[in-house]
C-alpha positions as CSV (number, residue, x, y, z in Angstrom):
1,X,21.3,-69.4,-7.6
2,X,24.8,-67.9,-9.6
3,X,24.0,-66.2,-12.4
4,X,27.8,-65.4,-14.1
5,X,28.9,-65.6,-18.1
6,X,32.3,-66.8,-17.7
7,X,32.4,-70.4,-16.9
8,X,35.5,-70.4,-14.5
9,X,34.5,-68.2,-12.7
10,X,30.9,-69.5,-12.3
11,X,32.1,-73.0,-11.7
12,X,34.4,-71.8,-8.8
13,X,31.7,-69.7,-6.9
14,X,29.1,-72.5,-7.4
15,X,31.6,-75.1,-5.5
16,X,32.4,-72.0,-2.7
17,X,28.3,-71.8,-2.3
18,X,27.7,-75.6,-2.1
19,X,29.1,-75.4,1.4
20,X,26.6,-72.9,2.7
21,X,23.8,-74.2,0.4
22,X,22.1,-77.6,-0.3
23,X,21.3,-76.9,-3.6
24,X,23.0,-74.4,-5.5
25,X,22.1,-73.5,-9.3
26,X,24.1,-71.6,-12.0
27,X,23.1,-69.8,-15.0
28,X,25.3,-68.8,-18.2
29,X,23.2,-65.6,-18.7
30,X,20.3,-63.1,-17.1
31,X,18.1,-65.0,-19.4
32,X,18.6,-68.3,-18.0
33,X,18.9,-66.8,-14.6
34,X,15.6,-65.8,-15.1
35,X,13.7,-68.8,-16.5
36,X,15.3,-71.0,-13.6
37,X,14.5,-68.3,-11.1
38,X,10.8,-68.8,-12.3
39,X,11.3,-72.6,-12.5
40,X,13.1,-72.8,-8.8
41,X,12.0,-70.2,-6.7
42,X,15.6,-69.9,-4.9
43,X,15.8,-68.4,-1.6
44,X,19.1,-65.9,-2.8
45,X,20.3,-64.8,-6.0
46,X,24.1,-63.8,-6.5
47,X,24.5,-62.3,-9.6
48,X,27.0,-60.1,-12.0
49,X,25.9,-57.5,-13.1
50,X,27.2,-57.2,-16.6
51,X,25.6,-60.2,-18.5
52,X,24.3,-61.1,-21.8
53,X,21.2,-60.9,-22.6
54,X,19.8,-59.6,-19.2
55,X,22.3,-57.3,-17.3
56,X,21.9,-58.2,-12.9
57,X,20.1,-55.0,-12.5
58,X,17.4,-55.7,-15.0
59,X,16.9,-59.5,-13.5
60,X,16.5,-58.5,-9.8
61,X,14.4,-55.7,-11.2
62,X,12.6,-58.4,-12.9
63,X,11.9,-60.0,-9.9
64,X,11.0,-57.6,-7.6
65,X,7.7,-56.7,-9.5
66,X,6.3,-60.2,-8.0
67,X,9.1,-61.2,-5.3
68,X,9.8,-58.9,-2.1
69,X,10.8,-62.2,-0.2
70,X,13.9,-63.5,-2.5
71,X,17.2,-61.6,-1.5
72,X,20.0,-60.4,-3.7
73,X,23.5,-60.0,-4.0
74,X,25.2,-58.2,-6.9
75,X,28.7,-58.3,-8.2
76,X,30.2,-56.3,-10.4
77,X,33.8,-55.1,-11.5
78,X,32.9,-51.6,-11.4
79,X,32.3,-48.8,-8.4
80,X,29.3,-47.2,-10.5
81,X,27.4,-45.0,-8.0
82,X,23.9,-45.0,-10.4
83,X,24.2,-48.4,-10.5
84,X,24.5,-48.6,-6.6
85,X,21.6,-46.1,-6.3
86,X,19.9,-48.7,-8.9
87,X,20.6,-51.4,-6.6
88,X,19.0,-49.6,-3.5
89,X,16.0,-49.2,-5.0
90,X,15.7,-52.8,-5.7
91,X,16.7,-53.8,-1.9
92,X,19.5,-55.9,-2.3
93,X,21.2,-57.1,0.3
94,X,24.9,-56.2,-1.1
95,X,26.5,-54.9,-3.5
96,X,30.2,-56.4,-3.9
97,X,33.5,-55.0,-6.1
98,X,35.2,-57.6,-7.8
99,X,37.1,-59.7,-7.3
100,X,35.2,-60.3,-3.8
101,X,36.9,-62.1,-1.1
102,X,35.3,-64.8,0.0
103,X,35.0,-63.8,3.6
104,X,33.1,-60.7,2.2
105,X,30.9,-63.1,0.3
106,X,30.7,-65.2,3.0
107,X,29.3,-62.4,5.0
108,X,26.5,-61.2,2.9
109,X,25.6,-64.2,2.6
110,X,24.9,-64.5,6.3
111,X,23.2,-61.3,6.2
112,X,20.7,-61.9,3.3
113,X,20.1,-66.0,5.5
114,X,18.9,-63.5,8.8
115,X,17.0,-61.2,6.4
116,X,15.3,-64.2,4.7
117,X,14.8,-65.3,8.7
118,X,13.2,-62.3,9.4
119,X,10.9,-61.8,6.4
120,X,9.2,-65.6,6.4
121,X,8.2,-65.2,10.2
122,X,6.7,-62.2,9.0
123,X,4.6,-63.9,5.8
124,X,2.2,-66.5,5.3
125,X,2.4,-68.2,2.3
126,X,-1.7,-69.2,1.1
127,X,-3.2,-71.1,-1.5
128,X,-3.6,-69.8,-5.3
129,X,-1.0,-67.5,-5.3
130,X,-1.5,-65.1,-2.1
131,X,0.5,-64.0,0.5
132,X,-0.7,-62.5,3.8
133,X,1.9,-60.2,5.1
134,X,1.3,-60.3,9.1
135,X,3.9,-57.1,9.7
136,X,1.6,-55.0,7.7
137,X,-1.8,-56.5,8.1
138,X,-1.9,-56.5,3.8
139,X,-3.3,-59.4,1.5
140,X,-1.0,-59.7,-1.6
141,X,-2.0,-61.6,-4.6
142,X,1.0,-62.2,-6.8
143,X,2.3,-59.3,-5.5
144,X,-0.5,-56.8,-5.6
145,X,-2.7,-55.7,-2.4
146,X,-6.2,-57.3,-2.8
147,X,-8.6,-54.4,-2.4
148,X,-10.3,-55.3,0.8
149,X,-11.7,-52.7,3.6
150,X,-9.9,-52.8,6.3
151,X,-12.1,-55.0,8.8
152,X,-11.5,-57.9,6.1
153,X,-7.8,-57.5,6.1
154,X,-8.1,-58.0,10.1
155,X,-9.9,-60.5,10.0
156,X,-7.3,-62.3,7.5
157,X,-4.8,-60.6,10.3
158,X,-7.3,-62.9,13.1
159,X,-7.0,-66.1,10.4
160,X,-3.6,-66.0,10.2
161,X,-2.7,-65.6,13.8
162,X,-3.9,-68.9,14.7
163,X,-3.0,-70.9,10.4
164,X,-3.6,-74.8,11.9
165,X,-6.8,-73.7,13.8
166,X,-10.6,-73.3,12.8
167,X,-11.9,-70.1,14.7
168,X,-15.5,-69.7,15.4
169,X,-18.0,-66.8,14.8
170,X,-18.2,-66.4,18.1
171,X,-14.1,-66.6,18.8
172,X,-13.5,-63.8,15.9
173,X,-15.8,-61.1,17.6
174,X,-14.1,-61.7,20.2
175,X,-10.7,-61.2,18.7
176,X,-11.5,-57.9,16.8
177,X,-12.5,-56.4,20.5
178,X,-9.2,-58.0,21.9
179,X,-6.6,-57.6,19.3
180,X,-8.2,-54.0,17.7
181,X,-10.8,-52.5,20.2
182,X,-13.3,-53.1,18.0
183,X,-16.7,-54.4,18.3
184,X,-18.6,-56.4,16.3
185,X,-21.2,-58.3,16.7
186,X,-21.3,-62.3,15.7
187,X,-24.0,-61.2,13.1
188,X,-21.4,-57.9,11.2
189,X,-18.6,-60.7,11.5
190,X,-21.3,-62.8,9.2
191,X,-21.8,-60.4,7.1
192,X,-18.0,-59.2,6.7
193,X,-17.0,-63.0,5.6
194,X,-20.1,-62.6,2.8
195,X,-18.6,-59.8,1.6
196,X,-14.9,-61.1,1.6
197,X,-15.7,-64.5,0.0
198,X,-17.0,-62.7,-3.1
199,X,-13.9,-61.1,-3.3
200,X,-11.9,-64.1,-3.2
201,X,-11.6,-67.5,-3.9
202,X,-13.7,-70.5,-2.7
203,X,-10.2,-72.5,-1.5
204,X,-8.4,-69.5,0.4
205,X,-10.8,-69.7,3.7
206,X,-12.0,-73.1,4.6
207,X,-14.9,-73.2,6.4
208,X,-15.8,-76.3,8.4
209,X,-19.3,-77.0,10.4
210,X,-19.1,-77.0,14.1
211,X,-15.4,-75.5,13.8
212,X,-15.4,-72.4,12.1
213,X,-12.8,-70.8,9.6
214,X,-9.2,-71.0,8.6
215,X,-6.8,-70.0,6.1
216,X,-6.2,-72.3,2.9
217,X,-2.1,-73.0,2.4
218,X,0.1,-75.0,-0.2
């Protein structure tokens, strides 16, 4: 997504980005930036950072209190060192002067593609709104850690090693003592999944007869 007020200049970037991108969507404003960021999802959102209604900062800021996974690139016409300490905060991946050249653009583009590379190996999107983070071992539910102990974050960590495949009782155990050095019994494995499923919902871990358990995604 291209979020820029003047329309030439909106128009041109959104032709440039067509040739990198299969779909490619502009906005006239930070509001509308932010409505179709809600209604789209996109993977990367270039955007200036003087706008009406929503300044670039305050949309990306937006954002990031629910979205670590979208990246970011800002533009602006000015060298403003709070702003670029603004922008830090908010982990974009560039901060470009205008008028930007497109090999410049070209190249932070690249950079925020093998960022967005890196960070979907690293999650596992899951039914009703929650993400498993496998990096950190954390359950996120629209962007909040679930409060879990720590034994039911591994064995989320155990579910979402294996996503396609049912794992036993017997098959966790065995993966806490393998994975973590930890032992617990088929019967604590029992009783850790009675705790977890009152602390979540019925559709996030499938459980199957004769098969055993998996994670629940879209």
């Amino acid at each position: 997504m291209y979020a820029e007020d003047e329309e030439t200049i909106r128009n041109a970037y959104l032709h440039f980005l067509s040739h990198y991108f299969e779909t490619v969507i502009g906005a006239c404003d930070g509001e509308e930036a932010l409505e179709l960021y809600r209604k789209h999802k996109p993977d990367l959102v270039i955007a200036d950072i003087v706008m009406p209604k929503l300044d670039g900062l305050s949309l990306i800021e937006t954002i990031r209190r629910h979205d670590d996974t979208t990246r970011s690139i800002l533009l602006t016409a000015y060298s403003d060192q709070a702003r670029l300490l603004k922008a830090t905060e908010l982990n974009i991946t560039k901060y470009l002067i205008k008028p930007v050249r497109k090999q410049a653009l070209k190249e932070a583009i690249d950079r925020a593609v093998s960022q967005l590379d890196k960070i979907k190996s690293t999650i596992l999107k899951l039914t009703g709104g929650y993400t498993f983070y496998k990096d950190r071992e954390i359950l996120m539910y629209k962007g909040e850690p679930m409060p879990l102990s720590k034994n039911e974050q591994l064995f989320i960590s155990i579910l979402a090693s294996e996503p396609v495949h049912f794992l036993s009782i017997s098959k966790v155990s065995e993966l806490f003592y393998i994975k973590y050095d930890k032992d617990l019994s088929e019967n604590a494995v029992k009783s850790l999944i009675k705790r977890l499923k009152k602390k979540l919902p019925d559709k996030l871990i499938e459980n199957r007869f004769g098969l055993g358990y998996r994670l629940l995604r879209p």
